[in-house]
N, CA and C of each residue as an Amber inpcrd file, in Angstrom:
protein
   351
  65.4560000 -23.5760000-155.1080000  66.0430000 -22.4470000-155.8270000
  65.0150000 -21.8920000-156.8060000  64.8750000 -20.6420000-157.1000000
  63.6840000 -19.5310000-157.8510000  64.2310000 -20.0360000-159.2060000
  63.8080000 -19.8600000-159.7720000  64.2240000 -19.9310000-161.5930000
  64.7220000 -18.6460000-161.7290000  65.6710000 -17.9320000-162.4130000
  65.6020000 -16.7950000-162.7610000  65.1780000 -16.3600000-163.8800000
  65.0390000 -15.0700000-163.5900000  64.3580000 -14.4000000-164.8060000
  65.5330000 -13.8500000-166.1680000  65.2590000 -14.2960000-167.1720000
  66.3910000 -13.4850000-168.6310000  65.5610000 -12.0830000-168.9440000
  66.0470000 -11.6540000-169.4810000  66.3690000 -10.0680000-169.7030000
  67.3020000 -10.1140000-171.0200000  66.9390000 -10.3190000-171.7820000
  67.7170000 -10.2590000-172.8210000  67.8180000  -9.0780000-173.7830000
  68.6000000  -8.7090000-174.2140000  68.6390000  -7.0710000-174.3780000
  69.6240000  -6.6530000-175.8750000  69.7810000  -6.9390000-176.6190000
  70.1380000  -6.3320000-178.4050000  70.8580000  -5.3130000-178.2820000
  71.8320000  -4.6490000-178.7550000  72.2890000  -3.7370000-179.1660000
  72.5660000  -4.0220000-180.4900000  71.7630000  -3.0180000-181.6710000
  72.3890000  -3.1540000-182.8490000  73.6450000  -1.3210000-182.9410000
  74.5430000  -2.4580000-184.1270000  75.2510000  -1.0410000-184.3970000
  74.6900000   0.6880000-184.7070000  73.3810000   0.0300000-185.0970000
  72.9590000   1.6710000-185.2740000  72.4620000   2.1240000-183.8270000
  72.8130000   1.9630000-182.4910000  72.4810000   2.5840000-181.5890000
  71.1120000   2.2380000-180.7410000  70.3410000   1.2760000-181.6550000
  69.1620000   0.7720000-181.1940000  69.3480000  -0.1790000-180.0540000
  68.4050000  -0.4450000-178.9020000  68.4120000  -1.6060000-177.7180000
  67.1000000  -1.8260000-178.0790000  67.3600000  -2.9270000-178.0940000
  65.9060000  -3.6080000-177.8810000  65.5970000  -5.0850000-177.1370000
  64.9370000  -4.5510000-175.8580000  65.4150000  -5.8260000-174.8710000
  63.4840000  -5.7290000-174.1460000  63.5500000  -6.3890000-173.1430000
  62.0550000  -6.9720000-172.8640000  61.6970000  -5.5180000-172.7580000
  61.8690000  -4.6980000-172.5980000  60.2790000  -3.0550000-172.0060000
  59.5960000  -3.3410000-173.7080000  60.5520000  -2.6690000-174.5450000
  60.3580000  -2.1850000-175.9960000  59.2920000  -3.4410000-176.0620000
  59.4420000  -5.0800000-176.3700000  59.0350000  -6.1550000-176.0770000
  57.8010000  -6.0890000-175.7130000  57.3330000  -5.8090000-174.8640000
  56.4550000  -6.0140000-173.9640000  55.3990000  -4.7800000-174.5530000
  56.1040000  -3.4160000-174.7750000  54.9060000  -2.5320000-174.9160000
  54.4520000  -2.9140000-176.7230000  55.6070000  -3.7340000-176.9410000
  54.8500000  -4.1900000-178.4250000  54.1080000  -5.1840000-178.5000000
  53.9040000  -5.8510000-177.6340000  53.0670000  -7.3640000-176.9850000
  51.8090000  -6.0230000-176.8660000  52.1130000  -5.2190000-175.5840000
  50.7460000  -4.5550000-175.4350000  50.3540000  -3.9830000-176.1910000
  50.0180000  -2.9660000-177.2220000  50.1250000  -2.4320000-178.6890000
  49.3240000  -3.4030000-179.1620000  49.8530000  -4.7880000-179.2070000
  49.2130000  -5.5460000-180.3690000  47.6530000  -6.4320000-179.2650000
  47.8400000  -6.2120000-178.6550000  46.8500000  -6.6790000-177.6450000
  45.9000000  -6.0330000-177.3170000  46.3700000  -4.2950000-176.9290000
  45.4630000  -3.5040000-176.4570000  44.6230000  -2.6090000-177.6640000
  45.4510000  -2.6180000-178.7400000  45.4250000  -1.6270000-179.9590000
  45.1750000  -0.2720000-179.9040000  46.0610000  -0.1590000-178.5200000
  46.7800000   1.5210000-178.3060000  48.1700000   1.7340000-177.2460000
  48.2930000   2.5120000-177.6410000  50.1050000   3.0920000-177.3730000
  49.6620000   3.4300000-176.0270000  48.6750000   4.1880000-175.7980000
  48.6360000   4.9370000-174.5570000  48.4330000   3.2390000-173.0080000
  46.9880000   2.6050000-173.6000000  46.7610000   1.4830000-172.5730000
  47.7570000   0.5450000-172.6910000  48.6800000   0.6310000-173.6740000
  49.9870000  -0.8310000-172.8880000  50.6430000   0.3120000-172.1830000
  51.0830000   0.9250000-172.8950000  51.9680000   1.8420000-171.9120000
  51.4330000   2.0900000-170.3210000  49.9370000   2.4570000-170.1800000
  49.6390000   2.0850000-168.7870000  49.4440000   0.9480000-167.9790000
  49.5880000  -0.3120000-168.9650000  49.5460000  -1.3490000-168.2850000
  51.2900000  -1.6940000-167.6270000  52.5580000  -1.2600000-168.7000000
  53.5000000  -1.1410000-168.0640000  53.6640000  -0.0490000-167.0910000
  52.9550000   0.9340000-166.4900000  52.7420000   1.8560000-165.5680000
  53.5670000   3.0550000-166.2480000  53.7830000   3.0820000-167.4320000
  54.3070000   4.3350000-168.1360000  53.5710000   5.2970000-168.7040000
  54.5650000   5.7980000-168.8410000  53.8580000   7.5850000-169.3400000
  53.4960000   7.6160000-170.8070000  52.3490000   8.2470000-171.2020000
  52.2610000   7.6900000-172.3200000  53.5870000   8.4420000-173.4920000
  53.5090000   9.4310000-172.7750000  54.8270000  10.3200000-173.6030000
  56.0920000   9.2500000-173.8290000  56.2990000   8.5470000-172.8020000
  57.5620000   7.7940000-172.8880000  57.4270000   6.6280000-173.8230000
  56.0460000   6.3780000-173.9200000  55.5570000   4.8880000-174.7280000
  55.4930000   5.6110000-176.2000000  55.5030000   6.6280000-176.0140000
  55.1960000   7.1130000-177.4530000  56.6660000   7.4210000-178.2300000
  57.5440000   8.2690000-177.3610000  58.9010000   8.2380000-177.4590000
  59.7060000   6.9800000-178.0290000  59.5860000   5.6990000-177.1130000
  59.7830000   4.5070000-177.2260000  59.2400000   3.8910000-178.8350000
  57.7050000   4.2040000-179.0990000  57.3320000   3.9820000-180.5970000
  58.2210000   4.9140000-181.1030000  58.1260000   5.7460000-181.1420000
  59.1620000   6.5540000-182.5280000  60.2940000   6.0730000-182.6850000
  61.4120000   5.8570000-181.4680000  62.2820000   5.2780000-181.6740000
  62.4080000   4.1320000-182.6680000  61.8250000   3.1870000-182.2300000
  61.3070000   2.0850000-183.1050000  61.3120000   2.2410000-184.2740000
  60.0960000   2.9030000-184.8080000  59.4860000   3.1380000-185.8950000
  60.8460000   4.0050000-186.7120000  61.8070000   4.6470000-186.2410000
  62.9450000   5.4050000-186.9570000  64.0640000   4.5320000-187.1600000
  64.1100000   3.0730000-186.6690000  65.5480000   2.1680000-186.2370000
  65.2840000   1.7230000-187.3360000  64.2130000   1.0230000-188.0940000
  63.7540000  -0.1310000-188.7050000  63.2520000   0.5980000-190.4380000
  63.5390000  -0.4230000-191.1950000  63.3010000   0.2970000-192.5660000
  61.9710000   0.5830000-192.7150000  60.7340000  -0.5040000-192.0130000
  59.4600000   0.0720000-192.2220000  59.0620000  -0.1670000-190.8110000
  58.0900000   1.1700000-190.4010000  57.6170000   1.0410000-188.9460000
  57.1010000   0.0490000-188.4940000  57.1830000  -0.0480000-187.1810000
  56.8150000  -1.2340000-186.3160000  55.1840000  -0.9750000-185.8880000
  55.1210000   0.0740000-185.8140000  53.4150000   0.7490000-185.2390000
  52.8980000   1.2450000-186.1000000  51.7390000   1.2630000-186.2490000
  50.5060000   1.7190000-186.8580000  49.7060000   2.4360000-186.5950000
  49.5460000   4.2780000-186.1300000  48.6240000   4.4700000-185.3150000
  48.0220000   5.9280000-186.0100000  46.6240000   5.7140000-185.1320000
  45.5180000   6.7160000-185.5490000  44.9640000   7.5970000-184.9720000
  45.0550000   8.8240000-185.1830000  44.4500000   9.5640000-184.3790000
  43.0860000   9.2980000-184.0750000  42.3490000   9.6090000-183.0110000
  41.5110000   9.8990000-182.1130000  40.3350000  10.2170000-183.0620000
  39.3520000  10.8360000-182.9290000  38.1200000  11.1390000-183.1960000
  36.8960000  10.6350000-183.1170000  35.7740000  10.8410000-183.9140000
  34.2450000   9.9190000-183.3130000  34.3780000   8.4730000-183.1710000
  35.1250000   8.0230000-184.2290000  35.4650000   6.3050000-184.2490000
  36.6120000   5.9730000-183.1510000  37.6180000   6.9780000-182.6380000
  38.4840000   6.6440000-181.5620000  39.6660000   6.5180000-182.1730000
  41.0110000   6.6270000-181.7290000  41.4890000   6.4600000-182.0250000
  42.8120000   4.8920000-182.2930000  43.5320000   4.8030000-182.2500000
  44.0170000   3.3400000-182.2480000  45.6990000   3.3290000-182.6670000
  46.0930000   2.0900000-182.1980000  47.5410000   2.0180000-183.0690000
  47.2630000  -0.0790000-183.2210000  48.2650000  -0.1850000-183.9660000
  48.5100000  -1.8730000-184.5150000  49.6240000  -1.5860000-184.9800000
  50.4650000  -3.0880000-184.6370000  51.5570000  -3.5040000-184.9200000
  51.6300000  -3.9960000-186.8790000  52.7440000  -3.5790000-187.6890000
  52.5310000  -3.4090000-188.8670000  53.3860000  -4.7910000-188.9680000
  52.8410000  -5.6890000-190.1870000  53.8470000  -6.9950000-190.3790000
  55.3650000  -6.8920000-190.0140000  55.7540000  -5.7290000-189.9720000
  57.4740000  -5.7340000-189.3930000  57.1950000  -5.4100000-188.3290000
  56.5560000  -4.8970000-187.2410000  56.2140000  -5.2210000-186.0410000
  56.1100000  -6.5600000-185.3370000  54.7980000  -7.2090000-186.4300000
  54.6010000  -8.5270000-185.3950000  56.2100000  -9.4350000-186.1410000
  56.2460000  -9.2160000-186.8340000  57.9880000  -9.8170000-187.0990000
  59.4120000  -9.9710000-186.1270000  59.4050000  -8.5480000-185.6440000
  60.3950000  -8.2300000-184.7130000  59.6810000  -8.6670000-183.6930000
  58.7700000  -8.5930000-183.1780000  58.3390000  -9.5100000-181.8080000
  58.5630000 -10.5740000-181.4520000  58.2970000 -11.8080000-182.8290000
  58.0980000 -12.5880000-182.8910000  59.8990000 -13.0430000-182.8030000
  60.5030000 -12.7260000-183.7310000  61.9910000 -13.0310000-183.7970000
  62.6640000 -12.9190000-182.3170000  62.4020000 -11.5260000-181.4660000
  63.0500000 -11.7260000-180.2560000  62.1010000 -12.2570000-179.0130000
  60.8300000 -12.8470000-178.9820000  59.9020000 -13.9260000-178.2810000
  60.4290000 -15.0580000-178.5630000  61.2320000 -15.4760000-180.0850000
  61.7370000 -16.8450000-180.2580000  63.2400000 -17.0460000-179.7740000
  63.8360000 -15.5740000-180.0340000  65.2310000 -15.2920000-179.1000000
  64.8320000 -15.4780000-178.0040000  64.0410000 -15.3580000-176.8010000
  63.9000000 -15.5960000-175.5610000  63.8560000 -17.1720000-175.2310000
  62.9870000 -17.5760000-175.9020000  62.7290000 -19.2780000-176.2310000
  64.1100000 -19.6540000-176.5100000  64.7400000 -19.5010000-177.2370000
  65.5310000 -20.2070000-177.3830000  66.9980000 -20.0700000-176.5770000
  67.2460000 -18.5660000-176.2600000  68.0100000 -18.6290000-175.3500000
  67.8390000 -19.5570000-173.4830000  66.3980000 -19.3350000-173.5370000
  66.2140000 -20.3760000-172.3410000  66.3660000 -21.2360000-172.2800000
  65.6290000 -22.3440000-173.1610000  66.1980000 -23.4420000-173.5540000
  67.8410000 -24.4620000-173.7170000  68.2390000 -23.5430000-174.6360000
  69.4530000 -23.6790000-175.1360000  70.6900000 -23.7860000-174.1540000
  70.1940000 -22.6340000-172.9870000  71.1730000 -21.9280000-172.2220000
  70.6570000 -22.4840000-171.0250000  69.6130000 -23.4670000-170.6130000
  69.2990000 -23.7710000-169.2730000  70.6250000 -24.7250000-168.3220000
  71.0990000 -25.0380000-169.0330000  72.6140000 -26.0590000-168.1310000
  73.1660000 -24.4490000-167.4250000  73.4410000 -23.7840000-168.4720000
  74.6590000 -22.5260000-167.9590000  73.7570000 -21.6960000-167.0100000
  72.5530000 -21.3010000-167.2780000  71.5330000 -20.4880000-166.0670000
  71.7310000 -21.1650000-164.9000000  71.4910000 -23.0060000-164.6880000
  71.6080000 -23.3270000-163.6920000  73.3610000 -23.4350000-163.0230000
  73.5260000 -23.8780000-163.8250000  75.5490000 -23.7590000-163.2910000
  75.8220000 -22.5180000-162.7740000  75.4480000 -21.1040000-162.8960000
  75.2820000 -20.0160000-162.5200000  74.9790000 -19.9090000-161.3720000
  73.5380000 -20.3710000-160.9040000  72.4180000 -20.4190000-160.0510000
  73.1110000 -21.3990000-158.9190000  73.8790000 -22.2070000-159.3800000
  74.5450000 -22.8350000-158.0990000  75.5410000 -22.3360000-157.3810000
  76.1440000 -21.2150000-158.3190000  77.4160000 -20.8230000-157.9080000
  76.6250000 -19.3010000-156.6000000  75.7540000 -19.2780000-156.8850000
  75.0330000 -17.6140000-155.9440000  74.9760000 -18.3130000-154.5040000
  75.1280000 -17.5820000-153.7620000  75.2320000 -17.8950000-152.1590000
  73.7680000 -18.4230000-152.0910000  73.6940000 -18.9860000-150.8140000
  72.2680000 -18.9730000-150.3300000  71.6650000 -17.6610000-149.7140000
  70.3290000 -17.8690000-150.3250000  69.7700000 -16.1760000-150.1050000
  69.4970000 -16.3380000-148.5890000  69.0920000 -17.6040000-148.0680000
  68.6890000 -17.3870000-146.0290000  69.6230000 -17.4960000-145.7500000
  70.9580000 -17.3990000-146.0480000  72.2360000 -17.6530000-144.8480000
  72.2720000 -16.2050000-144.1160000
C-alpha cells in the first residue's frame, strides 16, 4: 500500500486558506529569494505567485514577504520573521498531524478498495 499524501489546508475566519501551494511558494521565496523563480518552480504564473503574496501579506498583521524591485543589483524578495514563522508553525502542523494521525491515515487506507482489482 502507497503512503498517502496530507494536504492540509486552514481556513481562518477572516477568509484566508492557507494549505500546502501558499506553503510551498513560501518554502520557495525563502530558498530562491524571488517570487517570480518559486513561482516557476511550482510551474506558476508569476502574476498568480504575486497575487498569492499579496494575499498573504494583507491576511497577517505584518507581511510575510519582503520584496525588491529589480535594477543594477537585481531585484529580490525574503521571507520577513512572520513569514519564516507561519511556515514554520504549519511545516510543524504537517509533522504533527502525520505523526499524531498515522493509526487513523492507515485505518482509512485499509478501508479503500484495492487499486488492481
Amino acid at each position: 500500500m502507497k503512503t498517502p499524501k496530507l494536504r492540509l489546508k486552514l481556513t481562518f475566519d477572516s477568509g484566508l486558506t492557507l494549505g500546502p501551494g501558499k506553503a510551498d511558494l513560501l518554502q520557495g521565496i525563502a530558498a530562491d529569494g524571488s517570487i517570480s523563480a518559486a513561482g516557476r518552480r511550482m510551474r506558476m504564473s508569476y502574476k498568480r505567485a504575486w497575487m498569492l503574496v499579496e494575499e498573504m501579506n494583507a491576511a497577517f498583521e505584518a507581511p510575510l514577504v519582503e520584496s525588491s524591485r529589480g535594477g543594477a543589483s537585481g531585484g529580490g524578495a525574503r521571507l520577513t520573521a512572520a513569514g519564516e514563522a507561519v511556515l514554520a508553525h504549519y511545516r510543524k502542523l504537517e509533522a504533527i498531524t502525520l505523526t499524531q494521525g498515522a493509526d487513523e491515515i492507515s485505518g482509512i487506507a485499509r478501508l479503500l478498495k484495492d487499486a488492481t482489482e
